[in-house]
N, C-alpha and C positions, 0 to 999 in steps of 0.2 A: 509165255512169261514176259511180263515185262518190268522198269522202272525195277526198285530195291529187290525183287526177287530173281530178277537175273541177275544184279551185279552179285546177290548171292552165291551163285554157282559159277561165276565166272572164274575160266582157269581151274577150278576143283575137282571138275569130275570131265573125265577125259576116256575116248575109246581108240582101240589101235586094234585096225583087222590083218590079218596076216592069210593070205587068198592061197598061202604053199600050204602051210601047216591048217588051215582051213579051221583059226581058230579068232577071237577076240575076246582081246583084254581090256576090260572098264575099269579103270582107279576113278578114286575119290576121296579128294584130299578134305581134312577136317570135317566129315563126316562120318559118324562113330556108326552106326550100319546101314547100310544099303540094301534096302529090299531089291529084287529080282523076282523077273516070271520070262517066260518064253510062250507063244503062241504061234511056232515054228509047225510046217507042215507036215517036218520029218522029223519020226518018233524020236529018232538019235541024239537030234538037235538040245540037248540040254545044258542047263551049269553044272560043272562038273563043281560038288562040292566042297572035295577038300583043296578045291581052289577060292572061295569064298574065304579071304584070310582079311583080318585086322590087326595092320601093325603098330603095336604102341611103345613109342619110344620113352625112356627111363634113362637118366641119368644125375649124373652129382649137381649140386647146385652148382652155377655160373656154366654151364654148361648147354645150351651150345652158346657162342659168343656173338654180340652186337655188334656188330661194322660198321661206323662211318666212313665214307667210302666218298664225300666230298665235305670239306669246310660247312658248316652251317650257314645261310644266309639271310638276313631281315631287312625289307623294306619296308618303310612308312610311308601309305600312299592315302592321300587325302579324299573323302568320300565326296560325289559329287553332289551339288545343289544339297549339302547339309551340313554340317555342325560334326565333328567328329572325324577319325580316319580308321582307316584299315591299316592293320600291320600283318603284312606276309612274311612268313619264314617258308624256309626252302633248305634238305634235306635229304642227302641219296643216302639208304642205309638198308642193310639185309641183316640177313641171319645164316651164319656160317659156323659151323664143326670142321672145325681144322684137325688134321690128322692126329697130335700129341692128345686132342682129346677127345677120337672115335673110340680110345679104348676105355674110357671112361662112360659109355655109354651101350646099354642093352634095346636088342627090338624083342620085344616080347608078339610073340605071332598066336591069335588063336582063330580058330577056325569060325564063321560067323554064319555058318549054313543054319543053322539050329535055332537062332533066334529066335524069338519071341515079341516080338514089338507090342 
């Protein structure tokens, strides 16, 4: 993969092996289902289904909340060898559920072995 189809999955889809409990967990963010197969040489080796889960989160409007998290910034910087400039803004900002309103919000979980793509 490369160029716009990698920065697609960049940071969304993540695997974490666990070599005690001899197991691995793949999440993937903002993708609604994730196909799966195994071509493992031991028959045992499968996805366990009712671990195949999609969490969709449901809450009240303004819910979760926009952080600014530094001042906004704008430079005007002049284009070179042309007519015209560039004006940069600059911008730290997330998305945070602050405690008072996790309880305003439900994870609806269903199971996504079954699908059908």
């Amino acid at each position: 993969m490369t160029g716009n189809a990698l920065r697609t999955f960049q940071n969304t889809i993540t695997a974490v092996n666990d070599n005690t409990a001899d197991t691995m967990v793949v999440t993937a963010r903002g993708i609604g289902v994730l196909d799966v197969s195994e071509t493992l040489t031991d028959g045992t080796d499968t996805w366990t289904a009712t671990l195949q889960l999609q969490h969709n989160l449901f809450g009240v409007y303004g819910n979760p909340t926009l952080v600014i998290q530094r001042k906004p910034t704008l430079e005007v910087v002049q284009k070179q060898l042309q007519l015209g400039k560039n004006i940069l803004n600059g911008v730290l900002f997330g998305v945070k559920t602050f405690t008072e309103n996790a309880t305003r919000m439900v994870d609806f979980t269903i199971r996504c072995d079954a699908y059908n793509a």
